[in-house]
C-alpha positions as a Markdown table, in Angstrom:
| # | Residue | x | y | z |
|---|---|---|---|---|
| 1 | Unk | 7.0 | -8.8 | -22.4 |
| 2 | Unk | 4.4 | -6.7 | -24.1 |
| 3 | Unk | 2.6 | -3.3 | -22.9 |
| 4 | Unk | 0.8 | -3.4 | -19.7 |
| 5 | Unk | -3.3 | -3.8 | -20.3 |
| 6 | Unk | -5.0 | -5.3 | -17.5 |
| 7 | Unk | -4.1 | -5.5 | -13.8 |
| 8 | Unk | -5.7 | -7.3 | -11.3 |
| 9 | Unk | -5.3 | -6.0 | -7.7 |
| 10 | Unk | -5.2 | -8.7 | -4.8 |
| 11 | Unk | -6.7 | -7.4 | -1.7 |
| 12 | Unk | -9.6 | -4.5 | -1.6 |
| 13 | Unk | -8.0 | -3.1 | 2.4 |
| 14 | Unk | -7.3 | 1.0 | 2.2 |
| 15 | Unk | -4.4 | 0.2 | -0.1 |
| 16 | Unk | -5.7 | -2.1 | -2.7 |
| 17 | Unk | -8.6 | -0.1 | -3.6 |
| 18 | Unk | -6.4 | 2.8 | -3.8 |
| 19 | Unk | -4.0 | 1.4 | -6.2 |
| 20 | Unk | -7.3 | -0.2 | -8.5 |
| 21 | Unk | -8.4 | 3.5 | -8.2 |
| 22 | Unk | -5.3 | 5.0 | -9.7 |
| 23 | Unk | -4.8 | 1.6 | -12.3 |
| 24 | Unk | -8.7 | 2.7 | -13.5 |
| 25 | Unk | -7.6 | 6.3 | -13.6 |
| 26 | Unk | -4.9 | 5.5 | -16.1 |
| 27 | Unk | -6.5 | 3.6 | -18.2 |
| 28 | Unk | -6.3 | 0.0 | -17.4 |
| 29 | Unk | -8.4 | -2.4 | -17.5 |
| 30 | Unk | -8.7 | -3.6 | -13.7 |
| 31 | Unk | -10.3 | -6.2 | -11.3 |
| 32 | Unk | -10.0 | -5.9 | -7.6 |
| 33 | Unk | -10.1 | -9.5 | -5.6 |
| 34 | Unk | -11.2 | -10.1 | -2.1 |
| 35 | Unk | -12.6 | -12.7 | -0.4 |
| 36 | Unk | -15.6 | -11.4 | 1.0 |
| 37 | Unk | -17.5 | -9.7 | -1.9 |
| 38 | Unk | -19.5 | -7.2 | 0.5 |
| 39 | Unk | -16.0 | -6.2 | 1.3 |
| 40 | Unk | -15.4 | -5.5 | -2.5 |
| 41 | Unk | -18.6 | -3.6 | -2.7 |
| 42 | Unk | -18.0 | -1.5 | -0.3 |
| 43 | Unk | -14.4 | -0.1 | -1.3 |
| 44 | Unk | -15.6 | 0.2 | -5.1 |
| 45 | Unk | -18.5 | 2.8 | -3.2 |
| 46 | Unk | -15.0 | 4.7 | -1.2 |
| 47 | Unk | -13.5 | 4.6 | -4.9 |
| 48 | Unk | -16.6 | 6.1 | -6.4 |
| 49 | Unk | -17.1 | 8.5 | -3.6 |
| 50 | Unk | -13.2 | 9.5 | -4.1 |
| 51 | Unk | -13.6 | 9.9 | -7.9 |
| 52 | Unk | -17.1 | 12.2 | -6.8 |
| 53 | Unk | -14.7 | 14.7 | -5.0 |
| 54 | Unk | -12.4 | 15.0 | -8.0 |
| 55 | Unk | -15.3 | 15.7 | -10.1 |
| 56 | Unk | -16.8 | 18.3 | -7.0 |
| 57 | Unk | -13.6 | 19.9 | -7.6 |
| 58 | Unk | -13.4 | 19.5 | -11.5 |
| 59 | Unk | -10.2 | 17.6 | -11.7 |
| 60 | Unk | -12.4 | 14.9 | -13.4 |
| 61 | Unk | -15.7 | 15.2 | -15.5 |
| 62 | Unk | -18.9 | 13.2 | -14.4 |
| 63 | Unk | -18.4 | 11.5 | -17.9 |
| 64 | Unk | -14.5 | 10.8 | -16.8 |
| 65 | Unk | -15.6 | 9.1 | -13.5 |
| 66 | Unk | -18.5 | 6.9 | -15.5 |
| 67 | Unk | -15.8 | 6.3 | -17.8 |
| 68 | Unk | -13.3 | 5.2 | -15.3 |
| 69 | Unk | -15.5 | 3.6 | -13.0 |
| 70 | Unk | -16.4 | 0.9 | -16.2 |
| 71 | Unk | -13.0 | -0.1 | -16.0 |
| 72 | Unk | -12.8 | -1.1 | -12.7 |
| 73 | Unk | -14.3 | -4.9 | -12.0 |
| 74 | Unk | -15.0 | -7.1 | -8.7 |
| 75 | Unk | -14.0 | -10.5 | -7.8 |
| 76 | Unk | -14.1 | -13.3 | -4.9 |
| 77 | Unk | -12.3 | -15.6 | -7.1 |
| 78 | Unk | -8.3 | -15.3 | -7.4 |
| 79 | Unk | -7.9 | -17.7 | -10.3 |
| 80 | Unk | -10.7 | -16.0 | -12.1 |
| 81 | Unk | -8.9 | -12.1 | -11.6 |
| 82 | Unk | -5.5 | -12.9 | -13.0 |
| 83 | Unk | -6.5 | -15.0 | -15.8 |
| 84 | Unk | -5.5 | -13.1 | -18.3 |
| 85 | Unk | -3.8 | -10.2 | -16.6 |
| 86 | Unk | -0.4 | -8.3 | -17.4 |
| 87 | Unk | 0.6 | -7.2 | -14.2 |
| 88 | Unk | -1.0 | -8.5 | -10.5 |
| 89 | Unk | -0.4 | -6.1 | -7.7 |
| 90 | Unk | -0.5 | -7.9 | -4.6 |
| 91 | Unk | -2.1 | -5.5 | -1.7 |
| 92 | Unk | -2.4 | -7.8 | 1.3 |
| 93 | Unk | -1.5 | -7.5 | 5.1 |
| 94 | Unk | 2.4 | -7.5 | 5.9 |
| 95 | Unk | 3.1 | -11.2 | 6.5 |
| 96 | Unk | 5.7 | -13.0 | 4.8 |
| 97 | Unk | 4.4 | -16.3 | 4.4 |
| 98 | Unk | 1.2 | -14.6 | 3.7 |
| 99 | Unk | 2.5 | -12.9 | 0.6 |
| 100 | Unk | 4.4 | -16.4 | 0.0 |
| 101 | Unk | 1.3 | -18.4 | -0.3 |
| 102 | Unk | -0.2 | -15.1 | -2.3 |
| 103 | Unk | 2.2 | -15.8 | -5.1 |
| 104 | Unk | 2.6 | -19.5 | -5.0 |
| 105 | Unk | -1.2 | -19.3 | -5.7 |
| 106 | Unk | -1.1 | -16.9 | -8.5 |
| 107 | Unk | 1.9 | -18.0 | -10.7 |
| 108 | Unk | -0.1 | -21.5 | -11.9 |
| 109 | Unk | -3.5 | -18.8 | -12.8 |
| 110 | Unk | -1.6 | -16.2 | -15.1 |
| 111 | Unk | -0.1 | -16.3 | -18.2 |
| 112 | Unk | 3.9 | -16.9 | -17.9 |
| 113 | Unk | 4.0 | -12.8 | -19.3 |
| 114 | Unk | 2.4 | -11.7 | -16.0 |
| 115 | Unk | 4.5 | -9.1 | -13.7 |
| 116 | Unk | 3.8 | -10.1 | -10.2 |
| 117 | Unk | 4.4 | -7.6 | -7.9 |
| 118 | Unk | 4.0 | -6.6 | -4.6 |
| 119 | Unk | 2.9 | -3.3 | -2.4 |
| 120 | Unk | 4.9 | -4.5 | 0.5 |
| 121 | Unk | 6.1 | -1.2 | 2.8 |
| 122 | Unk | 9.3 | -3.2 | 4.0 |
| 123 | Unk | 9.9 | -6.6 | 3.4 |
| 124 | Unk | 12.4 | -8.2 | 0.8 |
| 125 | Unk | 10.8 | -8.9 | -2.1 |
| 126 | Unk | 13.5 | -11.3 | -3.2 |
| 127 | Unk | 12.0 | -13.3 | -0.5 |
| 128 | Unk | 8.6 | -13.0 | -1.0 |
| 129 | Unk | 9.6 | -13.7 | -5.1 |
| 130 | Unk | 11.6 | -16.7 | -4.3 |
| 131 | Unk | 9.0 | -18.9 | -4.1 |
| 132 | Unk | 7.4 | -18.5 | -7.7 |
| 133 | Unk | 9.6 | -20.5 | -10.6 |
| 134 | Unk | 10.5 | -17.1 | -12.5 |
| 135 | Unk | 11.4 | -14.5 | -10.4 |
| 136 | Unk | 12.6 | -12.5 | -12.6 |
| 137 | Unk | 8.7 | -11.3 | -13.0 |
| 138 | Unk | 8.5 | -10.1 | -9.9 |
| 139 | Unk | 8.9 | -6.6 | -8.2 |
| 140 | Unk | 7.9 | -4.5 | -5.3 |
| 141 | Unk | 5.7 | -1.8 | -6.0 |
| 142 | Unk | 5.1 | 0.2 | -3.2 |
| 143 | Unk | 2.0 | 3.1 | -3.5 |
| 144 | Unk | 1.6 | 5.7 | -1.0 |
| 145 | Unk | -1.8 | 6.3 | 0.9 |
| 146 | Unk | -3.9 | 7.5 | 0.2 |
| 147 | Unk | -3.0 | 6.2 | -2.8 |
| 148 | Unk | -5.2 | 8.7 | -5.5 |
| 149 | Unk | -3.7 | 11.9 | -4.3 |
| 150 | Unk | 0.2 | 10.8 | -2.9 |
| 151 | Unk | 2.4 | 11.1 | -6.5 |
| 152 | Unk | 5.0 | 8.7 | -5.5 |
| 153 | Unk | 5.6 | 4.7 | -6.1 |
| 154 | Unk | 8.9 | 3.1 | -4.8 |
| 155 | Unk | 10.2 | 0.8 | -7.2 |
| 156 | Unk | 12.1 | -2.3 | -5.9 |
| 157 | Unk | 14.1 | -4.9 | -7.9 |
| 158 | Unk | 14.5 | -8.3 | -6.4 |
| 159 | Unk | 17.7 | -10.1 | -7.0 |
| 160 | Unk | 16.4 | -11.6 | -10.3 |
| 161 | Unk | 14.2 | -9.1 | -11.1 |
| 162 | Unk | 14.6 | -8.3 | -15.1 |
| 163 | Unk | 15.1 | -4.8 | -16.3 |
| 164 | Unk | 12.1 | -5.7 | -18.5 |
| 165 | Unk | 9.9 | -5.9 | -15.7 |
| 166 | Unk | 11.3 | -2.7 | -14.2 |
| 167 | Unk | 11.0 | -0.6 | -17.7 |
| 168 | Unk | 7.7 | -2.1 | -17.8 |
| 169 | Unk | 6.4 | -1.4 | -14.3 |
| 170 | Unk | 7.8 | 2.4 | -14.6 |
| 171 | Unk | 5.8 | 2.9 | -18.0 |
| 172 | Unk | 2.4 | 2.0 | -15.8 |
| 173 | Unk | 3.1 | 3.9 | -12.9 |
| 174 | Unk | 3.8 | 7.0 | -15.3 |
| 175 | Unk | 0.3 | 6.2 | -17.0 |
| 176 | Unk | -1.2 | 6.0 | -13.4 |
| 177 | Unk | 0.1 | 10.0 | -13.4 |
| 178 | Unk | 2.5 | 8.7 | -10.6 |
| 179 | Unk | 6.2 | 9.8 | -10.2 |
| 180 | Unk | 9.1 | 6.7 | -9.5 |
| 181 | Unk | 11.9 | 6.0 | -7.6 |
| 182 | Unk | 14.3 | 3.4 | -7.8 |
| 183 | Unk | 14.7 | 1.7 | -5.0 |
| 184 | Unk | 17.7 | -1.2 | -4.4 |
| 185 | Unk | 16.3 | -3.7 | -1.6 |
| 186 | Unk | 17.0 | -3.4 | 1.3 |
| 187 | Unk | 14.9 | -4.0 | 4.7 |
| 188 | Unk | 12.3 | -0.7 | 4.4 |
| 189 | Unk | 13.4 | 0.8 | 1.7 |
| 190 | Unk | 13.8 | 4.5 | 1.7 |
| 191 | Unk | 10.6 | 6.0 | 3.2 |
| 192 | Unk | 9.2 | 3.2 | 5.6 |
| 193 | Unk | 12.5 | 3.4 | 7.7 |
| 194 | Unk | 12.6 | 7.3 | 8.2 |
| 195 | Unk | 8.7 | 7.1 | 8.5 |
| 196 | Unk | 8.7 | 4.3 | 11.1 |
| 197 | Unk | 11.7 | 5.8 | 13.0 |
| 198 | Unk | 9.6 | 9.8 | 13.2 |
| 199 | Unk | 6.4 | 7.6 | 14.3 |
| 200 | Unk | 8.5 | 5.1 | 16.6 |
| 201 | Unk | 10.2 | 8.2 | 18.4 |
| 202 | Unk | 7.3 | 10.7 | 18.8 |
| 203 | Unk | 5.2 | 7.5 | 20.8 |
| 204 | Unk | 8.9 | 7.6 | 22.8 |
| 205 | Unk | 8.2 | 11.3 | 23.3 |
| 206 | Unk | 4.4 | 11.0 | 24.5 |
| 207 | Unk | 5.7 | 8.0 | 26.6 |
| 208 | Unk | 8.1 | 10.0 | 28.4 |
| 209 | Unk | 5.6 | 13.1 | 28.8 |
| 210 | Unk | 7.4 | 15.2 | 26.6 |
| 211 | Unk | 4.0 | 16.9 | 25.3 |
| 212 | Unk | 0.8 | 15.9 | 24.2 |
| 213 | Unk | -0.3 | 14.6 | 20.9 |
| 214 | Unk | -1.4 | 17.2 | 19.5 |
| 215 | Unk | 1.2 | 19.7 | 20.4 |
| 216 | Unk | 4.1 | 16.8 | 19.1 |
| 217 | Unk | 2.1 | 16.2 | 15.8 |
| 218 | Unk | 1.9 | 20.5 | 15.8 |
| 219 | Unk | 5.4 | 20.7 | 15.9 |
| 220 | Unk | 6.3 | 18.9 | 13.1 |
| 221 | Unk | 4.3 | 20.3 | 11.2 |
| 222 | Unk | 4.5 | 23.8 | 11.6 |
| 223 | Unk | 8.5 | 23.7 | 12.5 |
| 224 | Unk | 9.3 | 20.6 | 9.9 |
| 225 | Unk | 7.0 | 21.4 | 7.1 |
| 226 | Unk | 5.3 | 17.9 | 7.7 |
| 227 | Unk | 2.1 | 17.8 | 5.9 |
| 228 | Unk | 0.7 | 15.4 | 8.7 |
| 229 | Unk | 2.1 | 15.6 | 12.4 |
| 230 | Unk | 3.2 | 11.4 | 13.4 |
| 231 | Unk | 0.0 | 10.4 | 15.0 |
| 232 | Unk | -1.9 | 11.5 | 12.4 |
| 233 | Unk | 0.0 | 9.7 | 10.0 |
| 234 | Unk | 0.3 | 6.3 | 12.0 |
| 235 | Unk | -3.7 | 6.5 | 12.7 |
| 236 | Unk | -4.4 | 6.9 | 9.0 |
| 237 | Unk | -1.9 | 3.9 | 8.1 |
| 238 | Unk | -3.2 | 1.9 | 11.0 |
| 239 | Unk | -1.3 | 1.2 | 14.5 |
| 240 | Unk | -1.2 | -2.7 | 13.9 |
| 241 | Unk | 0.3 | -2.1 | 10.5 |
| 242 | Unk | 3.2 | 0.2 | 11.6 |
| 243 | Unk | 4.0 | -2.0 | 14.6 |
| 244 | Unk | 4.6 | -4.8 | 12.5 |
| 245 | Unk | 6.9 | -2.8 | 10.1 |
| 246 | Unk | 8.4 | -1.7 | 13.2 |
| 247 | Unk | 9.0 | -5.6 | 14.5 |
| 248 | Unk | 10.4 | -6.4 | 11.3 |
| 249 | Unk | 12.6 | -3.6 | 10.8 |
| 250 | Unk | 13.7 | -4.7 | 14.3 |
| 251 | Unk | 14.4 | -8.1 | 13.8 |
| 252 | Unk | 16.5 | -7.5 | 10.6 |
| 253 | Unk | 18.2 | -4.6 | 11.6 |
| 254 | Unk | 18.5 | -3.6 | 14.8 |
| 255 | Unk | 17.8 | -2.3 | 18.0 |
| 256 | Unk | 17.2 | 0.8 | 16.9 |
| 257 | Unk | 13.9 | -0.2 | 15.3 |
| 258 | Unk | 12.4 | -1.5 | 19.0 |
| 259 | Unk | 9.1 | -0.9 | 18.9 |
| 260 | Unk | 8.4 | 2.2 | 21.6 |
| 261 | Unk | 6.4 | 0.3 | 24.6 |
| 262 | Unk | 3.2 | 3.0 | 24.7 |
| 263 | Unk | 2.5 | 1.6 | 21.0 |
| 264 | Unk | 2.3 | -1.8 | 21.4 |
| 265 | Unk | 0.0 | -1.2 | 24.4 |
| 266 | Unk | -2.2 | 0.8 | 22.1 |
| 267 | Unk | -2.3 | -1.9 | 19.6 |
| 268 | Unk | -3.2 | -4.8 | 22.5 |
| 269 | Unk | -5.8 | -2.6 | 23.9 |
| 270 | Unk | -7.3 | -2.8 | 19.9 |
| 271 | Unk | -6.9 | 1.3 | 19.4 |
| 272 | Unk | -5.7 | 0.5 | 15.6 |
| 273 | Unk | -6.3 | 4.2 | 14.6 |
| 274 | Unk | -8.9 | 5.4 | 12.1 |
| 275 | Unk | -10.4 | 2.4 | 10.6 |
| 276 | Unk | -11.7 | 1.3 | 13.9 |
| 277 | Unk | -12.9 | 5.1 | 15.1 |
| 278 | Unk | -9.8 | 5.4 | 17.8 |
| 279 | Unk | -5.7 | 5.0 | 17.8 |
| 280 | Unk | -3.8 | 7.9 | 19.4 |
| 281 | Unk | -6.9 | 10.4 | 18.9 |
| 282 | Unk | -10.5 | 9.4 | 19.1 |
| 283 | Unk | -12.6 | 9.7 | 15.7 |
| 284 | Unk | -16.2 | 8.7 | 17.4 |
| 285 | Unk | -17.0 | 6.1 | 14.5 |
| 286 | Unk | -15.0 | 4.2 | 11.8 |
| 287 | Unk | -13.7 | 6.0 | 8.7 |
């Protein structure tokens, strides 16, 4: 398994084009897939915007963005992105079979070098690995949002992940100017299960009346140091994403992961936080 050149990212949602930003920042050669290719223009436009405000505050040069911005390519065709790539970052929705049929339709496309990996918040990536004929490439890989200014990645080895592929995945994610953990798998990791049990219990808290929104997210921050108060968080992450994190988490460990009742309304009534202008707080238009 040779250095890590070209990456192709699989899914262009808030996550995926964060992680191509951050693979273009280092260095790599990088193609971002989606199906829908106005969907791809429109996060490599957030991506350049993001870059823009690094320049505006001259962590970058204009020359720097140009630069990095020329290593960043688009793609509707999945074959066509990993043909020749080192590593493939899988940034879709979290469903299992989803991801499954993600990396059953990869392996055949890629060299047999290629580390496929996956941004999955909570799911076993021994699981999602299993279906591929050498697991031992695979690995979870799981970026932070917003992905250019949060330094951390989780690293998770399947059960057959090599310690190739893990030396090999920390050596990008140190050229992506990011800081690693080691993660052993388990359902949620580290981070997802304290995240989603602070999120879960302040929508208890609002259920029961305890205070308002604002006042709960207040709290935590000024008395907990939180950089981000709960409903701020789960409206950035997305209220349909952290409820299915929560469902998992429930199903494979336990009652203490029940999704709190007040969220699941919000999700049915569609208030799926700031990409669709409201969640907990109201944002007037899309972000």
């Amino acid at each position: 398994m040779g250095d890590i050149e070209k990456i192709a990212v699989i899914g262009a949602g808030i996550m995926g084009r964060g992680i191509a930003h951050v693979c273009a920042l280092g260095g790599f050669d990088v193609i971002m897939q989606d199906v829908s290719e106005e969907f791809l223009r429109n996060s490599a436009a957030i991506i350049s915007t993001n870059m823009q405000k690094g320049v505006d505050r001259k962590k970058l040069t204009p020359d720097q963005k140009v630069a990095v911005e020329a290593k960043l390519g688009l793609s509707t065709n999945l074959a066509e992105a990993v043909a020749d790539a080192d590593l493939v970052i899988e940034a879709i929705p979290e469903d299992l079979a989803l991801k499954q049929e993600t990396f059953k339709k990869i392996e055949p496309c890629c060299p047999r070098h290629t580390i496929l990996a996956t941004n999955t918040s909570s799911m076993s990536v021994t699981e999602i690995g299993a279906v591929v004929s050498d697991s031992g490439r695979t690995i979870g890989l799981h970026f932070f949002n917003p992905v250019h200014l949060m330094k951390l990645v989780e690293i998770i080895s399947g059960l057959e992940t090599t310690p190739e592929t893990l030396a090999a995945c920390e050596a990008a994610c140190r050229r992506m100017g990011k800081e690693t953990v080691r993660i052993n798998e388990f359902p949620g990791f580290v981070t997802t299960r304290i995240n989603a049990m602070i999120g879960n219990e302040a929508f208890t808290m609002l259920q029961e009346g305890l205070g308002s929104p604002e006042d709960i997210d207040r709290a935590l921050k000024l008395g907990l140091n939180h950089p981000m108060g709960p409903f701020e968080m789960v409206d950035l992450v997305g209220l349909d994403t952290r409820l299915k994190i929560l469902e998992y988490l429930h199903q494979t460990l336990g009652e203490k992961y029940r999704p709190a009742p007040l969220m699941v309304k919000y999700v049915k009534a569609g208030r799926l936080g700031r990409k669709v202008g409201r969640g907990v707080y109201e944002y007037g238009e899309k972000k």
